[in-house]
N, CA, C and O of each residue as an XYZ file, in Angstrom:
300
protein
N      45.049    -18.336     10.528
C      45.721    -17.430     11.424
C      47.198    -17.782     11.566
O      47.979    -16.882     11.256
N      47.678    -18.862     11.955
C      48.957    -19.491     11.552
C      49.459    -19.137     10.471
O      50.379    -18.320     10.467
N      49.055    -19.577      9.529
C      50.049    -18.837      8.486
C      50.042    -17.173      8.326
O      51.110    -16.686      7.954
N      48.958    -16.284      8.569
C      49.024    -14.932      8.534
C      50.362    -14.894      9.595
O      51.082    -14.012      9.127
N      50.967    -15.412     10.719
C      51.349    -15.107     11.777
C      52.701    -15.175     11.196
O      53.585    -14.321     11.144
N      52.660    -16.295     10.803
C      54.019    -17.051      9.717
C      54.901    -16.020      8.831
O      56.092    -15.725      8.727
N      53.149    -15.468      8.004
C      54.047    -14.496      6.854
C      54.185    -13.526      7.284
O      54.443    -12.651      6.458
N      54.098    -13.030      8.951
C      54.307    -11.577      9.126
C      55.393    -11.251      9.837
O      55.733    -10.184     10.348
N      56.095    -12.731      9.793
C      57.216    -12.393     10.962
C      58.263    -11.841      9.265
O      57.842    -12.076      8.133
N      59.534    -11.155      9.552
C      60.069    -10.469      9.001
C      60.753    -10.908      7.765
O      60.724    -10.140      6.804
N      61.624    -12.519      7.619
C      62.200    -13.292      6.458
C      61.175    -13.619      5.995
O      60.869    -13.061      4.941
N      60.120    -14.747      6.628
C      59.552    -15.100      4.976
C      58.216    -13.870      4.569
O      57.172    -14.171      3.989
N      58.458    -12.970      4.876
C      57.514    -11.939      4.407
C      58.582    -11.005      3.212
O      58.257    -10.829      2.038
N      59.793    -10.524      3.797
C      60.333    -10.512      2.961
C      60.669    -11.218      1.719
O      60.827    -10.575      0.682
N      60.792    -12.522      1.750
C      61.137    -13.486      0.991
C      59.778    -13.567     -0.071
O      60.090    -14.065     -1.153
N      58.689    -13.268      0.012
C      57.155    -13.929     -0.591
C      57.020    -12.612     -1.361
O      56.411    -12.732     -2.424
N      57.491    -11.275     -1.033
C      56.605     -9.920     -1.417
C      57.024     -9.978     -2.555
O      56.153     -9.931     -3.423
N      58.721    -10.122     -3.097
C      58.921    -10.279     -4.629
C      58.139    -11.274     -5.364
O      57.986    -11.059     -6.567
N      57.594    -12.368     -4.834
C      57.049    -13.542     -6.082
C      55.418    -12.511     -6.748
O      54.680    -11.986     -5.914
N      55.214    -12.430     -7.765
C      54.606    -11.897     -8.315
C      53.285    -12.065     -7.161
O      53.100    -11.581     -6.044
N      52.491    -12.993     -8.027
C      51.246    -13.643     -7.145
C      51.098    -13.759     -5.826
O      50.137    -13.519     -5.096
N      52.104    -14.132     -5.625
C      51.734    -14.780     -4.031
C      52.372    -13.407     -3.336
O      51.602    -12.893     -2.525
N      53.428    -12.842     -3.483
C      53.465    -11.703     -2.847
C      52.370    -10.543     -2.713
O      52.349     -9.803     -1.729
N      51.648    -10.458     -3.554
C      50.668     -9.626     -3.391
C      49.347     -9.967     -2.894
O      48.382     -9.264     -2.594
N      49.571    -11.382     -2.880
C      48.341    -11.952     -1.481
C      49.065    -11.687     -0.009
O      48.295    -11.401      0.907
N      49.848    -11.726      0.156
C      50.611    -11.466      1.307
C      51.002     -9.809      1.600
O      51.406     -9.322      2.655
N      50.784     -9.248      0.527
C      50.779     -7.798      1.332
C      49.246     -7.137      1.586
O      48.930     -6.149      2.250
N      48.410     -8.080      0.790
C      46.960     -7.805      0.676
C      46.579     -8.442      2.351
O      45.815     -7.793      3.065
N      47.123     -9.592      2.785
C      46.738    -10.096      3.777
C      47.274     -9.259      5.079
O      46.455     -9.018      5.967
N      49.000     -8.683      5.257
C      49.149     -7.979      5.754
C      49.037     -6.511      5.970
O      49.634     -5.889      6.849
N      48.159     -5.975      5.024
C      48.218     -4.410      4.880
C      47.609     -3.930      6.276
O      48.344     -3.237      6.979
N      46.528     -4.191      6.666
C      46.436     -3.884      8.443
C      47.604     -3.594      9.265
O      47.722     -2.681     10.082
N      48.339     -4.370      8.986
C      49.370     -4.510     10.193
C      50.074     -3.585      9.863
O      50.273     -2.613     10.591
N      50.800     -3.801      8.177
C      51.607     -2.557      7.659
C      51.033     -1.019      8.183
O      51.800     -0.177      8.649
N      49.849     -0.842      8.058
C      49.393      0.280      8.332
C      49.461      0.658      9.846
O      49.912      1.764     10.144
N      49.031     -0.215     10.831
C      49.276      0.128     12.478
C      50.520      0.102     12.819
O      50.859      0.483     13.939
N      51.703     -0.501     11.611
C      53.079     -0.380     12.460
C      53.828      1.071     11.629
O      54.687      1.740     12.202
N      53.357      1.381     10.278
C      53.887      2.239     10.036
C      53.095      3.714     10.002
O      53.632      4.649      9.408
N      51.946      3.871     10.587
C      50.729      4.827     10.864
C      50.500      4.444      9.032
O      50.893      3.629      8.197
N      49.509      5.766      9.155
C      48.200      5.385      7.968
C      49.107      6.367      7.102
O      50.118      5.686      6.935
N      49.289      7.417      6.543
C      50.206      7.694      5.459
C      51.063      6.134      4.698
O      50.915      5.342      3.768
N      52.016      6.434      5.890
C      53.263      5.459      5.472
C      52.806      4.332      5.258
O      53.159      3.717      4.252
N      51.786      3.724      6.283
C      52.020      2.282      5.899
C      50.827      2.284      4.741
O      50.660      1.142      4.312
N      50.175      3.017      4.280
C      49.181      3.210      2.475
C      50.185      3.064      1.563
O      50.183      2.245      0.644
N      51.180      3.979      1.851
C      52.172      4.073      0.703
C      52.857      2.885      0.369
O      52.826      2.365     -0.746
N      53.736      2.284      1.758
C      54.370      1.431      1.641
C      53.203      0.431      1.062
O      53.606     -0.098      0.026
N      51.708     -0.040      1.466
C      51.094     -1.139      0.457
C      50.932     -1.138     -0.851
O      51.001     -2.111     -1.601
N      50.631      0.392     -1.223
C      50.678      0.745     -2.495
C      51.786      0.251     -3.501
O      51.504     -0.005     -4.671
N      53.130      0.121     -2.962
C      54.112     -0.083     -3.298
C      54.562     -1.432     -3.827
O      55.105     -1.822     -4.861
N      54.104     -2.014     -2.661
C      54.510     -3.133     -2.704
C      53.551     -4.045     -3.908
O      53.738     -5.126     -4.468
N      52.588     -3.136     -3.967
C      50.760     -3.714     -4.592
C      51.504     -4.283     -6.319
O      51.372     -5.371     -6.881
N      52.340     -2.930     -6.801
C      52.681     -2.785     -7.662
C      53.640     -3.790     -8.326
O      54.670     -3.692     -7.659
N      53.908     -5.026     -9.632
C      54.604     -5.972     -9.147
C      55.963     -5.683     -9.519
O      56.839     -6.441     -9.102
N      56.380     -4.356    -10.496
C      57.517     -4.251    -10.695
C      58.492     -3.819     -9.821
O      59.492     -4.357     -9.345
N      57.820     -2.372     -9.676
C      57.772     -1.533     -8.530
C      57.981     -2.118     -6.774
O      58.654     -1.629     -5.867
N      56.870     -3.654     -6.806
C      56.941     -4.046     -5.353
C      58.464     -5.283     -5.710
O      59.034     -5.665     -4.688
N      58.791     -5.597     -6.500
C      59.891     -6.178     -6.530
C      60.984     -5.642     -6.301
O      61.810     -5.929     -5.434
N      61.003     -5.025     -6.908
C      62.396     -3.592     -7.026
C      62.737     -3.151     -5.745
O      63.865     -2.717     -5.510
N      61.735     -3.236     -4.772
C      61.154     -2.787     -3.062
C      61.894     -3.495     -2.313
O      62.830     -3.094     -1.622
N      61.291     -5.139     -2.484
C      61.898     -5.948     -1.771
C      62.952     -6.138     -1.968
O      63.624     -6.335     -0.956
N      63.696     -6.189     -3.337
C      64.940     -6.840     -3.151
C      65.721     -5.477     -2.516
O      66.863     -5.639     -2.087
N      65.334     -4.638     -2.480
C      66.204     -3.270     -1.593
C      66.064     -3.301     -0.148
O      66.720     -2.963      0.838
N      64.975     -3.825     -0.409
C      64.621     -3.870      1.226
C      65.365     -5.032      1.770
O      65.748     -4.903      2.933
N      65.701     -6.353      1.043
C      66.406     -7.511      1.415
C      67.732     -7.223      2.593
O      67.943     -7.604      3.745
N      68.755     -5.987      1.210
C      70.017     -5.856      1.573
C      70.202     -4.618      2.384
O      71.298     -4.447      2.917
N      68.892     -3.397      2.596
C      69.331     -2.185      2.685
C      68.105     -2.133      4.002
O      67.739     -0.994      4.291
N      67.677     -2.908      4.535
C      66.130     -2.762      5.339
C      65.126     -1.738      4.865
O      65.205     -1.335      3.705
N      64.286     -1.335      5.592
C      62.788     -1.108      5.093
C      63.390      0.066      4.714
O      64.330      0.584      5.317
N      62.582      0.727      3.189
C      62.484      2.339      2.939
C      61.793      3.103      3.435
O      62.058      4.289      3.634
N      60.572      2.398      3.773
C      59.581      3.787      4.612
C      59.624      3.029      5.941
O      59.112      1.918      6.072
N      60.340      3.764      7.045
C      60.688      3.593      8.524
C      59.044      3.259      9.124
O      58.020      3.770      8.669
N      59.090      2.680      9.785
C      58.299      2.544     11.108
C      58.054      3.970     11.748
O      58.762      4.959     11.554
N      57.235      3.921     12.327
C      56.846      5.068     13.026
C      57.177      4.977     14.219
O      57.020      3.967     14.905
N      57.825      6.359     14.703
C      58.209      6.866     16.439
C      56.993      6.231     17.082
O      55.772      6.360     16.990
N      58.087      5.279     17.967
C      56.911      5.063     19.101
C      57.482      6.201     20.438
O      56.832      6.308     21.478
Protein backbone atom coordinates (compact mmCIF):
# COMPACT_ATOMS: atom_id res chain seq x y z
CA UNK A 1 0.00 0.00 0.00
CA UNK A 2 2.95 2.37 0.63
CA UNK A 3 4.38 2.15 -2.36
CA UNK A 4 0.92 2.22 -4.44
CA UNK A 5 0.57 5.60 -2.35
CA UNK A 6 4.21 6.56 -3.34
CA UNK A 7 3.62 5.96 -7.09
CA UNK A 8 0.44 7.87 -7.15
CA UNK A 9 1.50 11.00 -5.88
CA UNK A 10 2.22 13.09 -9.16
CA UNK A 11 6.52 13.16 -9.88
CA UNK A 12 7.41 9.78 -9.36
CA UNK A 13 4.36 8.53 -11.26
CA UNK A 14 5.21 10.69 -13.84
CA UNK A 15 8.76 9.82 -13.74
CA UNK A 16 8.06 5.57 -13.83
CA UNK A 17 5.15 5.70 -16.75
CA UNK A 18 7.96 6.24 -19.51
CA UNK A 19 10.30 3.20 -18.27
CA UNK A 20 9.00 0.50 -20.44
CA UNK A 21 8.29 -2.33 -17.76
CA UNK A 22 7.91 -0.83 -14.79
CA UNK A 23 5.78 1.93 -16.10
CA UNK A 24 3.21 -0.24 -17.16
CA UNK A 25 3.05 -1.99 -13.79
CA UNK A 26 2.38 1.30 -12.43
CA UNK A 27 -0.35 2.34 -14.65
CA UNK A 28 -1.74 -1.26 -14.32
CA UNK A 29 -1.55 -0.66 -10.51
CA UNK A 30 -3.02 2.80 -10.78
CA UNK A 31 -5.74 2.47 -13.40
CA UNK A 32 -8.61 2.59 -10.58
CA UNK A 33 -7.65 5.75 -9.50
CA UNK A 34 -6.95 7.06 -13.11
CA UNK A 35 -10.42 6.12 -13.81
CA UNK A 36 -12.30 7.77 -10.50
CA UNK A 37 -10.21 10.95 -11.04
CA UNK A 38 -10.71 11.23 -14.65
CA UNK A 39 -14.48 9.47 -14.88
CA UNK A 40 -14.67 6.15 -16.90
CA UNK A 41 -14.36 7.37 -20.65
CA UNK A 42 -11.30 9.49 -19.96
CA UNK A 43 -9.63 7.83 -17.46
CA UNK A 44 -10.00 4.10 -20.03
CA UNK A 45 -8.49 6.14 -22.56
CA UNK A 46 -5.94 7.82 -20.73
CA UNK A 47 -4.88 3.84 -19.39
CA UNK A 48 -5.12 2.66 -22.70
CA UNK A 49 -2.58 5.09 -23.57
CA UNK A 50 -0.36 4.96 -21.37
CA UNK A 51 -0.70 0.75 -21.66
CA UNK A 52 0.89 1.31 -24.99
CA UNK A 53 4.87 1.57 -24.64
CA UNK A 54 5.59 3.84 -27.50
CA UNK A 55 2.61 5.66 -27.52
CA UNK A 56 2.67 5.71 -23.38
CA UNK A 57 6.16 7.24 -23.65
CA UNK A 58 5.53 9.83 -26.13
CA UNK A 59 2.51 10.66 -23.29
CA UNK A 60 4.64 11.10 -20.56
CA UNK A 61 7.33 12.93 -21.75
CA UNK A 62 4.43 15.57 -22.97
CA UNK A 63 2.86 15.27 -20.09
CA UNK A 64 6.35 16.02 -18.15
CA UNK A 65 6.62 19.63 -19.81
CA UNK A 66 2.99 20.40 -21.01
CA UNK A 67 0.76 18.63 -17.92
CA UNK A 68 -1.87 16.02 -18.38
CA UNK A 69 -3.63 15.65 -22.04
CA UNK A 70 -6.81 14.20 -20.99
CA UNK A 71 -8.00 16.81 -18.10
CA UNK A 72 -9.48 15.60 -14.97
CA UNK A 73 -12.95 15.78 -14.69
CA UNK A 74 -15.32 18.87 -13.44
CA UNK A 75 -15.77 18.46 -10.03
Amino acid sequence: MKLKKAISRGVIRKALKPIPIIGTGAVVLLALGTIRRKGFFRGSADVMLDIIPVVGFAKGVVEAFAGDVIPDKRT
